[in-house]
Structures are given as structure tokens and as C-alpha cells.
C-alpha positions in Angstrom: 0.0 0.0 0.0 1.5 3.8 -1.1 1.8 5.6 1.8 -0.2 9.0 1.6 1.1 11.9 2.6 -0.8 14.9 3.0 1.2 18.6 2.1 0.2 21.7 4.2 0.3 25.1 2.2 -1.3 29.1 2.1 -1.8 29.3 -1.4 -3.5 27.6 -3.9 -2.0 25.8 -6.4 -2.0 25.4 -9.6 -0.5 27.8 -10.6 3.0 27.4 -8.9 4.2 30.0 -7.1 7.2 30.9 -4.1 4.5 30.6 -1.5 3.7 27.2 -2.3 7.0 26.2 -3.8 8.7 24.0 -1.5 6.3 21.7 -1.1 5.4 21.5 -4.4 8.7 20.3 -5.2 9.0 17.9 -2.5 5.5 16.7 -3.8 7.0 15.9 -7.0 9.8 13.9 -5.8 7.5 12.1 -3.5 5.1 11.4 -6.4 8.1 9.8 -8.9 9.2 7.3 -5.8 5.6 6.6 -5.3 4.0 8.2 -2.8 0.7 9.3 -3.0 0.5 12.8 -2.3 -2.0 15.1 -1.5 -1.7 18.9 -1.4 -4.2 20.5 0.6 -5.2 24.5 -0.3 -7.3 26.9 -0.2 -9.5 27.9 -2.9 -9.3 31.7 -4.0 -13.4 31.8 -3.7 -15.6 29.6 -1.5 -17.8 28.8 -4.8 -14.6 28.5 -7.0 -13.4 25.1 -5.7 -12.2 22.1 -7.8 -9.6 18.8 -6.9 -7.1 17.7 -10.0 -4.3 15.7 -10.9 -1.5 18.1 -11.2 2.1 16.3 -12.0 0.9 13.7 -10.3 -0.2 15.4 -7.4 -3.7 15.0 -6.3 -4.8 18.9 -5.5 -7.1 19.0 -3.0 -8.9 22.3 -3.0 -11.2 23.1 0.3 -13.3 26.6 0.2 -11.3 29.5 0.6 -10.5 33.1 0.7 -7.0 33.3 -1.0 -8.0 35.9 -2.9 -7.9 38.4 -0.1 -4.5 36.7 1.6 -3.0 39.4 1.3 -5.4 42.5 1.8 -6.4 44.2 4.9 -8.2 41.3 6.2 -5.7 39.2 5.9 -5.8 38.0 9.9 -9.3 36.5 8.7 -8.5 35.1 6.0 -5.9 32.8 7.6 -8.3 31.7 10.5 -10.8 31.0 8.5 -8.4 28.9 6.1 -7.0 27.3 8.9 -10.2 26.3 10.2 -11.6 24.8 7.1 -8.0 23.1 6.3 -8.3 21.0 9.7 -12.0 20.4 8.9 -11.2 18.9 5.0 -8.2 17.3 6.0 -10.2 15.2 8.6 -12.6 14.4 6.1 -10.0 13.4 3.8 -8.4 11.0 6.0 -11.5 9.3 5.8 -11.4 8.7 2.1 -7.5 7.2 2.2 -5.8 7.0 5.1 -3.1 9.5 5.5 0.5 8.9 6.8 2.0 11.9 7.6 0.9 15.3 7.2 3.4 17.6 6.1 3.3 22.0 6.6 5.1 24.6 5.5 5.1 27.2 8.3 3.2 29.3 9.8 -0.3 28.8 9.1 -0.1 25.8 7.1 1.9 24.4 9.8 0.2 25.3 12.8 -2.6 23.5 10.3 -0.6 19.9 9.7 -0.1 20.2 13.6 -3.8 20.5 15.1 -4.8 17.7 12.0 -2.4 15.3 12.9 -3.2 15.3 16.7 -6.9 15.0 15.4 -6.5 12.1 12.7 -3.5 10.4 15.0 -0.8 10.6 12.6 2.8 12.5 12.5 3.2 16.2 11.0 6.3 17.2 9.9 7.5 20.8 9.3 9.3 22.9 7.0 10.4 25.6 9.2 12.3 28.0 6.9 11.5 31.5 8.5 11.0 32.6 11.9 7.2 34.7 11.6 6.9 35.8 14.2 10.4 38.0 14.1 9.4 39.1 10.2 5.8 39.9 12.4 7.8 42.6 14.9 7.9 45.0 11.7 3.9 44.7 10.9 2.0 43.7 13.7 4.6 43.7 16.8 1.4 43.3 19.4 0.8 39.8 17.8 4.3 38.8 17.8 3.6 36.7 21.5 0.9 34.9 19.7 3.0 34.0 16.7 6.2 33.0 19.2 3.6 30.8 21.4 2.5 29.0 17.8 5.8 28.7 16.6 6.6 26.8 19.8 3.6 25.1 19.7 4.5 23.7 16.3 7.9 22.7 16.7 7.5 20.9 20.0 4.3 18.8 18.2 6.3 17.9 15.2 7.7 14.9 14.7 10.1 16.2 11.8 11.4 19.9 11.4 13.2 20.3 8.2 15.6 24.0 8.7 17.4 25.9 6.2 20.3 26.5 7.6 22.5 25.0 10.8 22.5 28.2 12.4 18.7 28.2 12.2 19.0 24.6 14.0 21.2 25.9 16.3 18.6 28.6 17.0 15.6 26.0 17.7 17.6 24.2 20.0 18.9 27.5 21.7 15.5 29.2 21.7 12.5 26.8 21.8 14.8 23.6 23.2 13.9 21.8 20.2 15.9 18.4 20.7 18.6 18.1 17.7 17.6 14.8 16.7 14.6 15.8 14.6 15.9 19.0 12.8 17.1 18.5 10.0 19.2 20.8 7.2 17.5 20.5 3.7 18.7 24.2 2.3 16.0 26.6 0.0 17.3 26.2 -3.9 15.8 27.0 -7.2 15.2 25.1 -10.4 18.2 25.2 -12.5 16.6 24.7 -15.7 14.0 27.4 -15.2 16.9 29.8 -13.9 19.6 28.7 -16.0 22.2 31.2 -18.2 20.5 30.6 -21.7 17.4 33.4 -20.3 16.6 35.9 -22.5 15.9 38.6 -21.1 16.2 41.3 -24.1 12.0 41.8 -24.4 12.0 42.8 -20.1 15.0 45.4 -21.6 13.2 46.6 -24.6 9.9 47.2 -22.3 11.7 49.0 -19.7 13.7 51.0 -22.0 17.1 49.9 -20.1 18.7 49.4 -23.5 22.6 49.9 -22.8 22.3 50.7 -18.6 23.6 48.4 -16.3 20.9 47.1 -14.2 20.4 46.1 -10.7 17.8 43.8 -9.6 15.9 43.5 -6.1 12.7 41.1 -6.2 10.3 39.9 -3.4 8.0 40.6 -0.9 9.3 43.7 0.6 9.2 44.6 4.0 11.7 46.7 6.6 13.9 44.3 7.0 15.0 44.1 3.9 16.4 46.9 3.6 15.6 48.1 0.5 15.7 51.6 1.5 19.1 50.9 2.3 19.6 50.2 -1.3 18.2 53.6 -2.6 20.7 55.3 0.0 23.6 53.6 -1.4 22.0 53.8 -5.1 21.8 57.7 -4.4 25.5 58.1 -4.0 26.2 55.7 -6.8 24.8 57.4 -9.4 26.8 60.6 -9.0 29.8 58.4 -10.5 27.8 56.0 -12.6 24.9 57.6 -13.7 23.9 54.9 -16.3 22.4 52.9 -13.8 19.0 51.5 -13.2 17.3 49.5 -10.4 14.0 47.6 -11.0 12.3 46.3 -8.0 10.4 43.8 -8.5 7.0 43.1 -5.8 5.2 45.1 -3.3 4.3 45.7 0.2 2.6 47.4 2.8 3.6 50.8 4.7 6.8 50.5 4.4 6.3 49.6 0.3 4.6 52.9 0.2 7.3 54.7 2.1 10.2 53.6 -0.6 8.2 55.3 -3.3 8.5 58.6 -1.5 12.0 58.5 -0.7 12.7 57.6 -4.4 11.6 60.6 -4.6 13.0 62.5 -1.6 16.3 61.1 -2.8 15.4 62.6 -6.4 16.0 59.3 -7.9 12.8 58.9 -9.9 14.2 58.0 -13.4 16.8 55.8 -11.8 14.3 53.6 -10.1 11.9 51.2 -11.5 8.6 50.1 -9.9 7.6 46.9 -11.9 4.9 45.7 -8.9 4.6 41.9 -9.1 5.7 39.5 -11.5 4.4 35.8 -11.7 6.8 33.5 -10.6 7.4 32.4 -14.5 8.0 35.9 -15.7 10.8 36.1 -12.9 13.6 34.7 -14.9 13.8 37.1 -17.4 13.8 40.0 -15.4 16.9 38.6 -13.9 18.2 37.6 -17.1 17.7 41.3 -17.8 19.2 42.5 -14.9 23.4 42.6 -14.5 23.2 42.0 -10.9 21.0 40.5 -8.3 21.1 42.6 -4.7 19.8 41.6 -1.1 20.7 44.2 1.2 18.8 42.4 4.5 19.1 44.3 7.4 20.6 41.8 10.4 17.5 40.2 12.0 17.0 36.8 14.0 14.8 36.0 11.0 17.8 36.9 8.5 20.8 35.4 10.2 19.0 32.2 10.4 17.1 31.9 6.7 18.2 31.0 3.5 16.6 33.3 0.3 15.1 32.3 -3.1 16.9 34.8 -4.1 20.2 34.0 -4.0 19.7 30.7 -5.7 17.7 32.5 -8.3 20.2 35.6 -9.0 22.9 32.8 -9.3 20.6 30.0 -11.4 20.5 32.9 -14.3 24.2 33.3 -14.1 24.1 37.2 -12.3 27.1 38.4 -9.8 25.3 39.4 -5.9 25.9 41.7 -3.5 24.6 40.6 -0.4 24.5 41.7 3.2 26.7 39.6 5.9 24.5 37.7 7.8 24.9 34.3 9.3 23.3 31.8 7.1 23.8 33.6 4.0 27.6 34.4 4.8 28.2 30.0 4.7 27.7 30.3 1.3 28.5 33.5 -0.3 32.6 33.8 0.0 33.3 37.3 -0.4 35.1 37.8 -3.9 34.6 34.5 -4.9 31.0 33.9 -5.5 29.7 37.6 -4.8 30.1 40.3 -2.7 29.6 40.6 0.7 28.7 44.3 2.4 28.0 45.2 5.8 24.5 45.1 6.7 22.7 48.6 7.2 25.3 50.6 5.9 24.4 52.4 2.7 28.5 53.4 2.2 29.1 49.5 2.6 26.4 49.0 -0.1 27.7 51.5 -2.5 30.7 50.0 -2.2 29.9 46.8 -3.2 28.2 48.1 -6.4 30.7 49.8 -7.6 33.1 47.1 -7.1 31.1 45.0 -9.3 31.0 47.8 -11.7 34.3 48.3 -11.5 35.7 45.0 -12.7 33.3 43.3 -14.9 35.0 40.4 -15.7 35.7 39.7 -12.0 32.1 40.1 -11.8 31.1 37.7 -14.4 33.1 34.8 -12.6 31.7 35.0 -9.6 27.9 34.6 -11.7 29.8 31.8 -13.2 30.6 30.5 -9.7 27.2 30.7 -8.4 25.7 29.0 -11.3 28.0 26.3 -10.5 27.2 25.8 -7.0 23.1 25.8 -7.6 23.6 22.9 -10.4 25.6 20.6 -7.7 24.4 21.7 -4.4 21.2 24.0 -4.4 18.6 23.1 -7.4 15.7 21.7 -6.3 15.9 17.8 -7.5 18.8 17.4 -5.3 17.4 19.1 -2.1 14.3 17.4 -1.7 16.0 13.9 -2.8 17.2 15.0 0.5 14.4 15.6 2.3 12.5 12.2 0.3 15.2 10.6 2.7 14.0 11.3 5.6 10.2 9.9 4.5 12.3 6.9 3.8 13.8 6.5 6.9 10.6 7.1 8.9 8.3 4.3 10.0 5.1 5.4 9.1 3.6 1.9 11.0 4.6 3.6 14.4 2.4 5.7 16.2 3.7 9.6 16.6 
């Protein structure tokens, strides 16, 4: 008999997207060494609900509110998908018998979590960001609640898949998380779908970048960040290197708004490009457009502990990075070798690492070349979650949790 598994995330799916990417790709390495796998979403209408076959996964849509996920009632949105996940999931389990029911923090963890106590099965959890420090920024009177539910989580799960070793280190440290059931299955990206060969001339031609030299910034954006570090250090490179453009891909809230004033307060207007976002597919060829990916994080618990997207992605399509030194990130960007690492918080810092990129081009184009290397061996997706396939392998799914 296959052994169902049952995957845990926010958004719905198809399409595929970064919120629900992880587990999507885990879902198709699960599916080719025949699991059956389930992936449980939310609808982005109550009356707009269908289940599919998609890559072999078996999409199981409950009624939701995704459309709204990330709009002013977003608080609502998430209890009410949280509600109706535990409510179809137990109703599924009665259909085929789940296994293991796997969630992708928060809300789609704290989801696998409750479920799996109900149906009497094991929830592992992909814990690759700590909310409730990214919360501090947004909504810092909830960020108790969100520390008692991340404890809650880890201390129910039988596996806790983490990013990084200093974000195990952290869990152990912090919430007293025993070391024997983290383990350290990196964030990637798909090196075929970020790969070199991207053409990225019709994002040029649209933008009317033509011969500038471009740097790239693309995400959810939030303060920590610090992507109004970036247009401080941008402001005192252009006065040497005016032929310069930045496209910032995504959007936010407040502190979203607040960049697009001080692009202006920093008189920056036709340096800056506001794109808003791009679907996920689209995202390679803004990078391909792009000379150099940037991630100028400011140093938070959240940020020395994680491992970005973005990184893999810059380096998947080739690009040189400047990025700040924080903890995780710094085991795997070598200063100089693979990209450029700048002091977090410090605009000078920043500038400096632009134009040092600017600066020696061909320098510049190794260490792309170096990156692209390092995501085809170590960080592209197939390999990680054969990885994290491993540790399904090893469990006994006859036991009780």
C-alpha cells in the first residue's frame, strides 16, 4: 500500500508559485518514488473550488479566501483557512488514510499540527523563516501569539526540516527543540528554469534599459529588507555611474509605500523602476535582464538564520550578488569569490559593493559563473528534496507519533 502523505500550504495551487513552492517540489519527488501525495489548499473563492491531478499530485482544494490573503483582512482570511484546512483534512483521512501530514510554516503548519493530533498521525514541518520575528515589523502586538505558535509547532512535530545550521542551532537554543529531529535541507531553485541561456532582451526593450547596467531587487518587501538601504547607497552611486537602473520587483505594505516617496525625496525617480509583481514564470527574465541580483537584508534573527530564493535565483541565471553579511547567507556567499559581501545597514558598505562590481566586470562575471556552478551541484531543487525524500524513507510510518 503507497503511503499517503498529505502537504500543508497558504496558497492555492496550480499555478505554482514561491508561496507554495517548496512543497510542491517535495510533492514531485515524493510522487516519482511513489508516494501518494496530496496537497491541501485553499480555494481563492468559497464557490470557485475544484480537486485535479497536477504532475501527479492529487490537488485537493477546500473553500477558501486566497484571494484576499494578502489584503487588509488578511488575519481573517488565515483563521478561516486554517479552520476549514483541519475540517477537509479530517474528512479526507477518511477517504484514504493518511501517513503523515506535512506543513510549511506558519499557518499551514500550525494546520498539519492540530490535524495530525486529530487524525492520529505524524506532522512534519518545513520551518524556513522565523514569523513571528518578520511579524515585529507589521503587527509587533501579535508577535507573543506567533512565538507561542511557533513553539507550539515545533514541540508537536515529529520532523522539522531547517534551512540552515544556524537556524537549527537557534531552535535548539530558543524553543529547546531536541537536535535529533531537525534536519538541514537548504531553499534552492530550479536550475533549468533559472539557467544562463534566459533571454531577457524583451524585459530590456519594455523598460527602456537598453545599454544601462541594471540592478535587480525582487520579493516581498518589507523593513527588514532593507531596501531603503539600497536607494541610499543607489543615491550616492549614481553621481559616479549615472547609467544605472534598479527595477524592484514586488510590493508591500507601509513600508512599500514609504520607498516610493523616498525615491523621490532622494530625487531618484528616473533611476528607479517600480515593476509591482511578477508571476513567478516571468521572474527569470527580469533577472536575465538584470546585470546584478542585490539583497541588502538588514541583520535580524529572521535573517541570520534563513536561507533566500533569491540568492539561488540571481545565481541560477548566471548574475554576480551583493549581499548583506548575515549568518546563514555568509556560509555560502565567500566574499570575492562567488559575490560580494557588504555590511548590513550601511548604505557606504552598499555602495561600495556596487561599484566594485561595476568596477571589474569580468571579475564580476566569474563570480555569476561560480554561483551558477554551486546551484547545479548543491542548491537546485531535484537534489534538495532527494534530501528531504530521505527522511520519508527513513521514517516508519507503521509507528504511532
Amino acid at each position: 500500500m503507497k503511503t499517503n502523505v498529505a502537504l500543508f500550504v497558504e496558497t492555492p495551487s496550480p499555478p505554482v508559485s514561491r508561496a507554495n513552492l517548496r512543497l510542491y517540489q517535495l510533492g514531485l519527488n515524493l510522487v516519482n518514488s511513489d508516494y501518494q501525495v496530496h496537497l491541501v489548499v485553499p480555494s481563492f473563492y468559497p464557490h470557485r473550488r475544484r480537486n485535479l491531478v497536477y504532475s501527479g499530485i492529487s490537488i485537493q482544494q477546500y473553500p477558501g479566501l486566497a484571494i484576499f490573503l494578502y489584503s487588509g483582512i488578511r488575519f481573517f482570511v488565515r483563521s478561516f483557512h486554517l479552520l476549514f484546512s483541519i475540517l477537509y483534512t479530517t474528512l479526507l483521512n477518511k477517504k484514504v488514510r493518511l501517513h503523515v501530514l506535512h506543513g510549511w510554516n506558519p499557518l499551514a503548519g500550525l494546520a498539519a499540527v492540530i490535524s495530525s493530533k486529530i487524525i492520529g498521525c505524524p506532522a512534519f514541518i518545513d520551518f524556513t523563516d522565523f514569523y513571528s520575528d518578520i511579524a515585529k515589523t507589521d503587527s509587533p502586538f501579535m508577535t507573543p501569539l506567533f512565538r507561542s505558535v511557533e513553539r507550539y509547532i515545533l514541540s508537536s512535530a515529529e520532523r522539522i526540516m531547517v534551512v540552515s545550521n544556524v537556524m537549527k542551532a537557534t531552535l535548539i537554543r530558543y524553543y529547546g527543540i531536541s537536535s535529533d529531529k531537525i534536519y538541514v535541507v537548504p531553499d534552492g531553485t530550479n536550475a533549468n528554469m533559472f539557467n544562463p541561456n534566459v533571454d531577457g532582451t524583451r524585459i530590456r526593450r519594455l523598460h527602456g534599459l537598453r545599454n544601462k547596467f541594471v540592478l535587480i531587487y525582487h520579493g516581498d518587501i518589507k523593513s527588514p529588507d532593507g531596501v531603503d538601504v539600497l536607494l541610499h547607497a543607489l543615491a550616492i552611486v549614481v553621481k559616479k555611474y549615472p547609467n544605472i537602473k534598479l527595477m524592484i520587483l514586488g510590493g508591500g505594505g507601509k513600508y512599500f509605500d514609504g520607498l516610493i516617496s523616498l525615491v523621490r525625496k532622494l530625487e531618484l525617480d528616473s533611476y528607479v523602476i517600480f515593476t509591482g509583481w511578477v508571476p513567478h514564470n516571468e521572474v527569470p527574465k527580469y533577472i536575465a535582464a538584470s546585470d546584478v541580483g542585490m539583497m541588502p537584508l538588514r541583520a535580524t534573527l529572521n535573517h541570520n538564520c534563513y536561507v533566500s530564493f533569491k540568492l539561488f535565483e540571481y545565481w541560477g541565471i548566471g548574475k554576480p550578488v551583493v549581499v548583506s553579511r548575515v549568518a546563514a547567507i555568509s556560509e555560502i556567499v565567500k566574499d570575492g569569490i562567488n559575490g560580494v559581501l557588504v555590511n548590513p545597514g550601511n548604505k557606504v558598505d552598499l555602495a561600495g559593493g556596487i561599484l566594485s562590481i561595476l568596477e571589474d566586470p569580468e571579475k564580476a562575471k566569474a563570480m555569476g559563473a561560480k554561483g551558477r556552478k554551486l546551484v547545479e551541484e548543491e542548491y537546485n531543487w531535484q537534489n534538495l528534496m532527494d534530501n528531504e525524500q530521505q527522511i520519508y524513507n527513513q521514517y516508519n510510518f507503521n509507528r504511532s507519533p
